[in-house]
C-alpha positions as CSV (number, residue, x, y, z in Angstrom):
1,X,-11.1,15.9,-21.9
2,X,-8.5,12.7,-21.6
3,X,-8.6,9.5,-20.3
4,X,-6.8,8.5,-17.2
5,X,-6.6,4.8,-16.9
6,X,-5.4,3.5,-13.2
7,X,-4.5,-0.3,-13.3
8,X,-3.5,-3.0,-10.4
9,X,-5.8,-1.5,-7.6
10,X,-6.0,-4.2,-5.1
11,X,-8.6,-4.5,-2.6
12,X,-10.7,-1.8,-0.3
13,X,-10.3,-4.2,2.7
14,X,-6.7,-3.1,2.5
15,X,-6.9,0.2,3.6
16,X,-3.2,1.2,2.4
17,X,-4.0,-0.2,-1.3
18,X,-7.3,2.1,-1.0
19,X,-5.5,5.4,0.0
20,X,-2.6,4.9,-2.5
21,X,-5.9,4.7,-5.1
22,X,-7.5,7.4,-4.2
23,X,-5.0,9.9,-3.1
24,X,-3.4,8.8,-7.5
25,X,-6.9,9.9,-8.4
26,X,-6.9,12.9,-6.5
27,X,-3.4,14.4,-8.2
28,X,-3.5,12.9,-11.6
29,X,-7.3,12.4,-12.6
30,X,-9.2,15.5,-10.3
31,X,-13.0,15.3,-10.8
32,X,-14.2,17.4,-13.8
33,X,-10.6,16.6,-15.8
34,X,-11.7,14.1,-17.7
35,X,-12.6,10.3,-17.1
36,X,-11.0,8.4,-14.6
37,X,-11.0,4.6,-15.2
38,X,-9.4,2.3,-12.3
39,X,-8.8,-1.2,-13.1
40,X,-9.2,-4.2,-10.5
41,X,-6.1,-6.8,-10.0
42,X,-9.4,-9.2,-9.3
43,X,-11.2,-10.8,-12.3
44,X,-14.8,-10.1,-12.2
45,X,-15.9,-13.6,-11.5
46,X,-14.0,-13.3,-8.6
47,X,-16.0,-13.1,-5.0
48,X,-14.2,-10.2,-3.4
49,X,-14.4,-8.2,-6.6
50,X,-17.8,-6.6,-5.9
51,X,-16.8,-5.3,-2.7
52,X,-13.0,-4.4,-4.0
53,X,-13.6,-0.9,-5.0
54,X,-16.3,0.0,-2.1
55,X,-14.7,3.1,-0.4
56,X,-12.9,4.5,-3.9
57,X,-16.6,4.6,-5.6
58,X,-18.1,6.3,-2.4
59,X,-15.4,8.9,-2.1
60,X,-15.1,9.5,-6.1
61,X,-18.3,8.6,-7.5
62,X,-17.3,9.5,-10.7
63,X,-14.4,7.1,-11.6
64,X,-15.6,3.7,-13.9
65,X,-14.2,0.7,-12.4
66,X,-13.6,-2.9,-14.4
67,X,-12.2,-6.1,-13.5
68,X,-8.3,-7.3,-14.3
69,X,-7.5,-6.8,-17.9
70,X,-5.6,-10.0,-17.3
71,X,-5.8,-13.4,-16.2
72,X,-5.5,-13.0,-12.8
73,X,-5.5,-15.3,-9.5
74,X,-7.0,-13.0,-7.7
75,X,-8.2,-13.8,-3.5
76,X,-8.4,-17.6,-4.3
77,X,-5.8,-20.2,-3.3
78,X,-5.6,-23.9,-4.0
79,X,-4.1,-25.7,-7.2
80,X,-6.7,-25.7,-9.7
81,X,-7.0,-21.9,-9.4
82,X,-3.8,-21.6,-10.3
83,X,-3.3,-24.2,-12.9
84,X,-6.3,-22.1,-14.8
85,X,-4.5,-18.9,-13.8
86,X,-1.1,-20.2,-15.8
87,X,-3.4,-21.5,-18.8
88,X,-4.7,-18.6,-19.4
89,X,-1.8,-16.7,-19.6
90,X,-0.4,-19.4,-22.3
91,X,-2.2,-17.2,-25.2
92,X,-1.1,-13.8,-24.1
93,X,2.6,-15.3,-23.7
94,X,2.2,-16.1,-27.2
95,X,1.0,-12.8,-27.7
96,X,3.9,-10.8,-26.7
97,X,6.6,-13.1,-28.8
98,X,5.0,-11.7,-31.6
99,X,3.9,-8.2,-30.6
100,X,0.1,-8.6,-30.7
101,X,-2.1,-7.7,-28.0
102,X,-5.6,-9.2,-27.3
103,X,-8.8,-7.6,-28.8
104,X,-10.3,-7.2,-25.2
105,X,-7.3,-5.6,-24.4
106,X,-6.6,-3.1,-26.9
107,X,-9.9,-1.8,-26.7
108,X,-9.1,-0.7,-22.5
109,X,-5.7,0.8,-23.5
110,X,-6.7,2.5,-26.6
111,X,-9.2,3.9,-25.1
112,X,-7.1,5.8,-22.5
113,X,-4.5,9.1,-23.1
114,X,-2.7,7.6,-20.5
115,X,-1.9,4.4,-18.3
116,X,-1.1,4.5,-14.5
117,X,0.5,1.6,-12.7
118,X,-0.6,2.2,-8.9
119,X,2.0,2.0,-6.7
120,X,3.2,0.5,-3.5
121,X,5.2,-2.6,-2.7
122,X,3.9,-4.8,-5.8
123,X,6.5,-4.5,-8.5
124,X,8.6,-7.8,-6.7
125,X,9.2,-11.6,-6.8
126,X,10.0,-13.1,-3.2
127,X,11.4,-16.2,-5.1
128,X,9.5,-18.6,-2.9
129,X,7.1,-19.4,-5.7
130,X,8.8,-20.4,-8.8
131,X,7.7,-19.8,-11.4
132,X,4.6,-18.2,-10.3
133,X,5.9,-15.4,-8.6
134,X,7.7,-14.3,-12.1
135,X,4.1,-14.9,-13.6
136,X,2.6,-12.9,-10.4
137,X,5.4,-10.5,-12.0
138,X,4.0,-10.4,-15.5
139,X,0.6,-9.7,-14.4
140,X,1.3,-6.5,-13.0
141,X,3.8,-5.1,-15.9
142,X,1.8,-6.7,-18.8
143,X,-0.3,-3.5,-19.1
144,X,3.2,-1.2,-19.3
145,X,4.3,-3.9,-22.2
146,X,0.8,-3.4,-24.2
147,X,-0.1,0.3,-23.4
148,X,3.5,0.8,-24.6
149,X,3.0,-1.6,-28.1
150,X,-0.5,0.5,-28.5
151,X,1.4,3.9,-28.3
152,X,-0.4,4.6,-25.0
153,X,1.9,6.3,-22.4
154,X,2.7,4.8,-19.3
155,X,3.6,6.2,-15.9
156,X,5.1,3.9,-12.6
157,X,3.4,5.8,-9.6
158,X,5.0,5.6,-5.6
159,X,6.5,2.6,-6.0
160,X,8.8,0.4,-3.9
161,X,10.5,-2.5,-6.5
162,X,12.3,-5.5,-5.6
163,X,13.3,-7.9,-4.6
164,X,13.6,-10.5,-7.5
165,X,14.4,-13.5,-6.4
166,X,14.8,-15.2,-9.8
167,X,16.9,-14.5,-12.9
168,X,13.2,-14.7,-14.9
169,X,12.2,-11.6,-13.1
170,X,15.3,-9.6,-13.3
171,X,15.1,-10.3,-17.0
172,X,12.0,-8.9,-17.1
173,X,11.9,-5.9,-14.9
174,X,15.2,-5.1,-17.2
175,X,13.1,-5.6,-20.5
176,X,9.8,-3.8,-19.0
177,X,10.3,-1.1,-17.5
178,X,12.6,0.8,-19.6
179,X,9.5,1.3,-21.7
180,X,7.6,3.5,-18.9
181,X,7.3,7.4,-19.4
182,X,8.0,8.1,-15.8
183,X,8.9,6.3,-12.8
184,X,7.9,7.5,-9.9
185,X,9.3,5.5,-6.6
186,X,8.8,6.4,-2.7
187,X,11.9,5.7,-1.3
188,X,16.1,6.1,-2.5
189,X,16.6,2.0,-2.1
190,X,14.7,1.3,-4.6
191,X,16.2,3.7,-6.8
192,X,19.7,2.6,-6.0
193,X,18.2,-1.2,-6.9
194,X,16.9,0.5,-10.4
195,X,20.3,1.9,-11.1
196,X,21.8,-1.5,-10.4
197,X,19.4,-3.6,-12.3
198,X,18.1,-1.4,-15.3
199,X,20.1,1.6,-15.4
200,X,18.5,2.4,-18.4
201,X,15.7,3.3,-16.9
202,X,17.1,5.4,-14.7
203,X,16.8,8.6,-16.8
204,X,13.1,8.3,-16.4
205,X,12.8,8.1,-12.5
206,X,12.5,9.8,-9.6
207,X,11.8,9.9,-6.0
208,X,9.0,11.2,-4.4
209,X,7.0,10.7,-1.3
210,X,4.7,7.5,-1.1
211,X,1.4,8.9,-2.8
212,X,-0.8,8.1,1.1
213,X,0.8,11.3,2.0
214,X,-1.5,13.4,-0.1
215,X,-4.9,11.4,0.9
216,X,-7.7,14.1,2.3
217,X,-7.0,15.2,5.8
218,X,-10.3,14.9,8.3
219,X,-11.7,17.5,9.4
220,X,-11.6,18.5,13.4
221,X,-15.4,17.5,13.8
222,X,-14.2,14.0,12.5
223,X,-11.7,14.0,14.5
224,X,-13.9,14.6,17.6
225,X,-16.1,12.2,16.0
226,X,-14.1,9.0,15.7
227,X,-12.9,10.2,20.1
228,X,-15.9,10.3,20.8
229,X,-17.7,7.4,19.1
230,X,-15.4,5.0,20.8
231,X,-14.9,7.1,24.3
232,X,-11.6,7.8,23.7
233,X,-9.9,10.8,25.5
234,X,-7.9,12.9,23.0
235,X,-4.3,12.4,22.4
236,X,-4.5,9.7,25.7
237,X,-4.3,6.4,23.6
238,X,-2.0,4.5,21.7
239,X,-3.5,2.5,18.3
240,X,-1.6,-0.5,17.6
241,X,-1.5,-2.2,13.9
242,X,-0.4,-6.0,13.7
243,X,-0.2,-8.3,10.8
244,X,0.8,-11.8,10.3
245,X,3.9,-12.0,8.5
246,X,3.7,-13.8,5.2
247,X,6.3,-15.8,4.8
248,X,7.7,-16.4,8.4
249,X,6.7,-19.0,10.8
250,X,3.6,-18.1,12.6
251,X,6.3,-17.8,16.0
252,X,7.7,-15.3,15.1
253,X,4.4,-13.5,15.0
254,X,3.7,-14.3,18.1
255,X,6.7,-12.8,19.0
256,X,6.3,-9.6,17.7
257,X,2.7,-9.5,19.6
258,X,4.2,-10.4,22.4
259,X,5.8,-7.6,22.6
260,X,3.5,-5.0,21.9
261,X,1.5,-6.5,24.3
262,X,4.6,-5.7,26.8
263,X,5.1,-2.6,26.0
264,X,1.6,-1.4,25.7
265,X,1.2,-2.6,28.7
266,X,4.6,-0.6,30.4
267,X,3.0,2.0,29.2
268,X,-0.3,1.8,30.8
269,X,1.5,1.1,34.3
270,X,3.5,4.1,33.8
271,X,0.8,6.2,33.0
272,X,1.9,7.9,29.5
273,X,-1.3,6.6,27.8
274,X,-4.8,5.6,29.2
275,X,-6.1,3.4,26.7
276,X,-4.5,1.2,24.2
277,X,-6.3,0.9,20.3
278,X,-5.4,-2.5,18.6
279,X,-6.9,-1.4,15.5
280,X,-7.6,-4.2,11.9
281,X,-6.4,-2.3,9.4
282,X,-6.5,-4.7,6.8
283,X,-10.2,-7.1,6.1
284,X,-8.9,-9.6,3.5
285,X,-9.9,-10.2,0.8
286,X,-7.0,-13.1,1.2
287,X,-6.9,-15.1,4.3
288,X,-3.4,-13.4,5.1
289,X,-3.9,-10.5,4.6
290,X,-6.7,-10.3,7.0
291,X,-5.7,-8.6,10.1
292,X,-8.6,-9.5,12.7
293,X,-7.2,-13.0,13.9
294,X,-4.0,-11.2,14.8
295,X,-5.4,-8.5,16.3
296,X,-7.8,-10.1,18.5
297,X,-4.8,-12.4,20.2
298,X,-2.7,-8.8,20.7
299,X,-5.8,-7.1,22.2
300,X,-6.2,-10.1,25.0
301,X,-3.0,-9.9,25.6
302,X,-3.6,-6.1,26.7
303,X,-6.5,-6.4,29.4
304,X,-8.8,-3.3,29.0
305,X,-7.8,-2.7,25.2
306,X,-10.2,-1.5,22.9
307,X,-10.7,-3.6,19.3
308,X,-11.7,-1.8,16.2
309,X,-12.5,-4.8,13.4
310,X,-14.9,-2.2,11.5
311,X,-14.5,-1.4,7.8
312,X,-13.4,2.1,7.9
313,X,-12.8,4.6,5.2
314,X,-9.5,6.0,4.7
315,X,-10.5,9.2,6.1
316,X,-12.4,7.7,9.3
317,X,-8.6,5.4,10.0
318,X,-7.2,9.2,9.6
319,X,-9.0,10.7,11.9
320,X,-8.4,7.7,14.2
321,X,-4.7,8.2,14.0
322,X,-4.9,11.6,14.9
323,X,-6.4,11.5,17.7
324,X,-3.9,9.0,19.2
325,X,-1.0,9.8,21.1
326,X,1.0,7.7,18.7
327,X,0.6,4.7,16.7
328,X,2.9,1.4,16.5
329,X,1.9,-0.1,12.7
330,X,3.3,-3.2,11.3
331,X,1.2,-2.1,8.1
332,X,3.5,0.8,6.5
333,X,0.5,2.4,5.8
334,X,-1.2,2.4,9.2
335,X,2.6,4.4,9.8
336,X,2.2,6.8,6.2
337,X,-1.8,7.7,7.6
338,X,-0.8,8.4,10.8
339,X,2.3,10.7,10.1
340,X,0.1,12.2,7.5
341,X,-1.9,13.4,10.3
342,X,0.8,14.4,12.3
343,X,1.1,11.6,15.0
344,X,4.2,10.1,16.4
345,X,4.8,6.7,14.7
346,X,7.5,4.0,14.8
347,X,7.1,0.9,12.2
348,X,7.9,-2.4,12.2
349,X,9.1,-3.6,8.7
350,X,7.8,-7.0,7.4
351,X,9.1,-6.9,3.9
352,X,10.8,-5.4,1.1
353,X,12.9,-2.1,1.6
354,X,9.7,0.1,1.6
355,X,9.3,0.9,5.3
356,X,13.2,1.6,5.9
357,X,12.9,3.7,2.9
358,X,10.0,5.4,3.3
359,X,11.2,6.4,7.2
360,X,14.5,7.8,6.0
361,X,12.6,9.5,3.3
362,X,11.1,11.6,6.1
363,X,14.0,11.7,8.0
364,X,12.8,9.6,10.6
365,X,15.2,6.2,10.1
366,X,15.3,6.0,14.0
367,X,11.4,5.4,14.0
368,X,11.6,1.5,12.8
369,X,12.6,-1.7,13.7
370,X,12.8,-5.2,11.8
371,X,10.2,-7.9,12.6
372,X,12.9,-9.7,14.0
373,X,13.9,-7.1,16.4
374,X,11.3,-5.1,17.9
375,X,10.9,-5.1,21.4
376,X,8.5,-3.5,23.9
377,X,11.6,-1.2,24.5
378,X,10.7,0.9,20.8
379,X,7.4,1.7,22.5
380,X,8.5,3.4,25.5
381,X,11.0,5.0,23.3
382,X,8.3,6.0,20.9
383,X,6.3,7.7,23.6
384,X,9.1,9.3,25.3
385,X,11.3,10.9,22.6
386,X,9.2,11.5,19.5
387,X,7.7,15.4,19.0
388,X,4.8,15.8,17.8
389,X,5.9,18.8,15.5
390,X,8.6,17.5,14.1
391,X,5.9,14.8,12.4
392,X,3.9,17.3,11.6
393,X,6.0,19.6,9.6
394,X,7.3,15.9,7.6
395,X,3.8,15.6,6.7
396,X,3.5,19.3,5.5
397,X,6.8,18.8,3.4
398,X,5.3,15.8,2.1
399,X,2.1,16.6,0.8
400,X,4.2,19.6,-0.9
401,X,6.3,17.7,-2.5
402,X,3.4,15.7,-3.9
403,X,1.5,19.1,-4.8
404,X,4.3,20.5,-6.8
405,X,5.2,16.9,-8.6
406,X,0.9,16.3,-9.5
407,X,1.1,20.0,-11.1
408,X,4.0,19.3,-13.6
409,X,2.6,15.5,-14.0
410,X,-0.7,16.1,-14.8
């Protein structure tokens, strides 16, 4: 029986982090194959740390779950946090000049046969935080540089990587992640940035669908469930998924709701849909990343719009999507989870090459829009053009692909 040890889960208020968490557990630690250990990006003195792994636990009851193996910021914000994030790094930084990792440390990784680093859009530095976004950096590839010193083998799982906006963090994505086992990323850009940047790390990679697409499907009765709950007609509404950006002005967000609002609201007047979802995907546990103040200005923009702030499960927000008529998602995942339910999508990319990727990747690149671009008119598209079928049988190729890779990966 081995060891599976999952590191840089995030947060269960972000309901993409949560399925990309437990649809990793799913393929590479089942239940009954040994012990499954999933490790928190939060340290455990951190508020939002007892809540972070709320839904994985409930779904897999069986996995042990621990705080950051590293000094991490984790939800807080202000100065001092991070001057006592930086000093505490100062010892581990020594650490690595000399090739010795922490007692504390070596006792997680040697425990575990293997190390996964959970994917999604984390392996970046937006270069508007120097140098902390090169030490944000470290944080989540320091695990691949000790697993590797211990003689631990280490696997990259659905990831999206880059940008790096400073020489610091080229360097060290170039002197890191040669050392994985595997890398597995979720789109082609970002393995046409590995070939530029660290081609020697190229022989290890691959591209594979983003890890969501293999989450547990709901079952018709939870489908009919969810419709039924809110007093929804099947297939009659269209769910909508804001966010703030996080590094524009806040205008430009307004913008963006703006037109949703417009053409949500075309649509309603025309008649396609009867009822428009402006569904929180994301809780927290950081104040941007918290969806509901967003959401609440797009749904009184929409008169007779329905509001869904509740903390769903992964499979609930499933069976949401799939009983929509189609779902516009600024949250990449809110698109994944609804196409891997087989509903119509188009998403509005916010950051990073992971949403154009990920669209193409399913042969859908006419299904997205920039933050700066969308317009009402990618709504009345969406509603008008897209087959239901043709997302369905992406979603069956998908979760394929994913079967076959988990069997050889195992």
């Amino acid at each position: 029986m081995s060891t599976v040890l999952l590191v840089n889960h995030w947060h269960d208020d972000n309901k993409g982090d949560s399925a990309i968490t437990l649809a990793t557990l799913d393929m590479l630690a089942p239940p009954g194959a040994g012990t499954a250990v999933v490790a928190s990006l939060l340290p455990g003195d951190d508020p939002a740390f007892a809540r972070a792994f709320r839904h994985v636990t409930a779904a897999r009851p069986d996995v042990v779950v621990r705080p950051s193996l590293v000094p991490s910021i984790g939800s807080k914000d202000g100065v001092g946090t991070a001057a006592t994030w930086v000093l505490g790094w100062i010892p581990l930084l020594l650490g690595m000049l000399i090739g010795h990792v922490p007692g504390r440390i070596r006792s997680v990784l040697s425990g575990a046969d293997r190390v996964v680093l959970i994917g999604g859009s984390n392996i970046f530095d937006s270069g508007k935080r120097r140098p902390l976004g090169t030490l944000r950096l470290l944080q989540l590839l320091y695990p691949l540089w000790a697993a590797d010193r211990l003689g631990r083998p280490v696997d990259l799982v659905g990831h999206t990587i880059g940008p790096f906006g400073t020489g610091a963090s080229r360097a060290l994505v170039r002197r890191l992640l040669p050392r994985a086992r595997s890398i597995v990323l979720r789109e082609e850009y970002s393995m046409e940035l590995l070939r530029e940047l660290v081609p020697q790390a190229v022989p290890q990679a691959r591209v594979e669908p983003d890890t969501a697409f293999a989450i547990r499907q709901p079952t018709a009765d939870q489908v009919d469930a969810v419709t039924a709950r809110y007093g929804l007609a099947p297939q009659r509404f269209l769910v909508l998924v804001p966010r703030q950006h996080p590094y524009h002005e806040a205008a430009e967000t307004d913008r963006v709701v703006d037109e949703l609002a417009a053409g949500a609201s075309a649509a309603l007047a025309e008649g396609s849909i009867d009822r428009v979802v402006v569904l929180s995907q994301c809780l927290g546990p950081s104040v941007i990343e918290d969806d509901r103040p967003v959401a609440r200005r797009l749904a009184d923009a929409i008169p007779g719009s329905l509001l869904v702030e509740e903390d769903l499960t992964v499979v609930d927000l499933v069976a949401f999507f799939a009983a929509a008529r189609a779902v516009v998602s600024v949250r990449l995942h809110g698109a994944i989870l609804a196409m891997s339910a087989g509903t119509p999508v188009h998403a509005i990319a916010y950051f990073t090459t992971k949403t154009a990727g990920v669209l193409a990747q399913c042969g859908m690149a006419d299904r997205w829009s920039e933050f700066e671009t969308f317009s009402a008119v990618d709504v009345a598209r969406l509603l008008q053009d897209v087959d239901p079928a043709d997302v369905v049988a992406v979603a069956a190729r998908e979760r394929r692909r994913l079967t076959d890779w988990a069997g050889t990966a195992r």
